[in-house]
C-alpha positions, 0 to 999 in steps of 0.5 A: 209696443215691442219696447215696452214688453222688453222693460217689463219683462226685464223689471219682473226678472230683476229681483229674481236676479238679484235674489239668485246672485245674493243665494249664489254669494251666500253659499260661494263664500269660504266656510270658514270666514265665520266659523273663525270669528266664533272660534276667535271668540271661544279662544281668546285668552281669559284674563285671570284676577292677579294674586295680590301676594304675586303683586310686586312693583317694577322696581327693587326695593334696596334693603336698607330702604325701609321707608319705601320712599328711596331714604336709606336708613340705617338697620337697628342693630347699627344703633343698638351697642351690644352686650360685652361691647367695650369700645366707643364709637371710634374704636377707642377703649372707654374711660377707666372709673376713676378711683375715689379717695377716702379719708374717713375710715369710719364711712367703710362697709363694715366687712372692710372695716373688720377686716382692716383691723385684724390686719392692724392687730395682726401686724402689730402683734409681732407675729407672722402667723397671725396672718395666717387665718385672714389669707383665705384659701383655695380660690379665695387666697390673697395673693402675695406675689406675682405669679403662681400662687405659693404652696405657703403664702407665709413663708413667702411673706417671710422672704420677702422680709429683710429679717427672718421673722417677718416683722419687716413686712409686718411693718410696712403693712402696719404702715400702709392700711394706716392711711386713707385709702382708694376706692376702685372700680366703683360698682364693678365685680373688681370692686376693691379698696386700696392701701394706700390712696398713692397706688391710685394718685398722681404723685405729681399732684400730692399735696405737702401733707401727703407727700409727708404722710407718703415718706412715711413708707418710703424714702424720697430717693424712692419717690424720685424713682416713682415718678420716673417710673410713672406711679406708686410701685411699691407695696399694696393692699387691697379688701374687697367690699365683702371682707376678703382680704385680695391681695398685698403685693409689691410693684406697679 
């Protein structure tokens, strides 16, 4: 039959068709479609591995944190009182040592004690002069007046005597290292021990044989003034723990 010749002719073409369209497609086609998904392939970024030293976190850390959990303490150095620091927390000055009242004279080191009675047998000796070699000299000379120290201390000691031999001042020495005595500055460079124990007391708080034994030095029209005043003015005398006589002056 004519019809039948057409369907299988045309059944024969067909995959040839199909196959020139499919070739024809192939090579029709931009070049480039697959040359970009190799080429995307070769240029993609390769992630490098991160350092961990370059590793930080989003967020600062404050300095103060050094807990890493956000509670803010404070650096040592708020905590630690440096060297030379004399103040308190609340900028007031520390509390002075109180000075410490010692009546047995026999419980002195022993440079005090020696030292005590070469005053007591200079002073008692009538002779000025006899001070003289206890003064010291140079950085360690007593002091015996407020100020600059004088060329000759004797001779200062000498003026302040209401007679021309010194002998005045030679009793009120004698007079004052008779008495117990004060301990100040206890376990400091200033350590001293005071003449009489009144310089380093209350006079409001002496006790009637003290105030007996202070009227010995003074009159009570002085006592009177002291108070007002605010503490023992008048004279003083101070040994170092060592032996050296300090000082042996007048005034508050």
């Amino acid at each position: 039959m004519p019809g039948m010749g057409f369907y299988s002719s045309l059944r024969h073409r067909l995959p040839v068709a199909l196959a020139a369209t499919a070739l024809f497609l192939a090579f029709s086609l931009p070049p480039h479609t697959a040359v970009a998904l190799t080429e995307l392939k070769k240029e993609a970024p390769v992630e490098q591995p991160k350092d961990p030293a370059d590793t930080v976190d989003d967020e600062p850390v404050p300095e103060d944190d050094v807990t890493g959990g956000g509670t803010t303490l404070p650096m040592p150095d708020s905590l630690i009182k440096k060297p030379g620091d004399d103040t308190t927390a609340d900028g007031k000055d520390q509390p002075e040592i109180p000075a410490v009242i010692i009546t047995d004279l026999s419980t002195l080191p022993e440079p005090v004690k020696k030292m005590r009675v070469a005053l007591v047998e200079a002073a008692a000796s009538g002779d000025i002069e006899r001070l003289r070699p206890l003064l010291g000299t140079g950085e360690d000379q007593t002091q015996v007046s407020v100020g600059d120290a004088p060329e000759d201390p004797i001779a200062a000691l000498k003026s302040l005597s209401g007679d021309q031999d010194g002998r005045e001042v030679l009793a009120i020495l004698l007079d004052i290292i008779s008495t117990s005595t004060a301990l100040v500055d206890k376990g400091t460079p200033q350590e001293t021990y005071v003449w009489p124990y009144f310089a380093e007391k209350n006079l409001d708080t002496l006790t009637p044989p003290e105030v007996v034994e202070l009227y010995r030095i003074v009159t009570a029209g002085d006592v009177t003034d002291m108070k007002e005043f605010g503490g023992y003015n008048f004279y003083r005398l101070g040994i170092g723990p060592d032996g050296k006589w300090k000082f042996f002056v007048a005034g508050d």
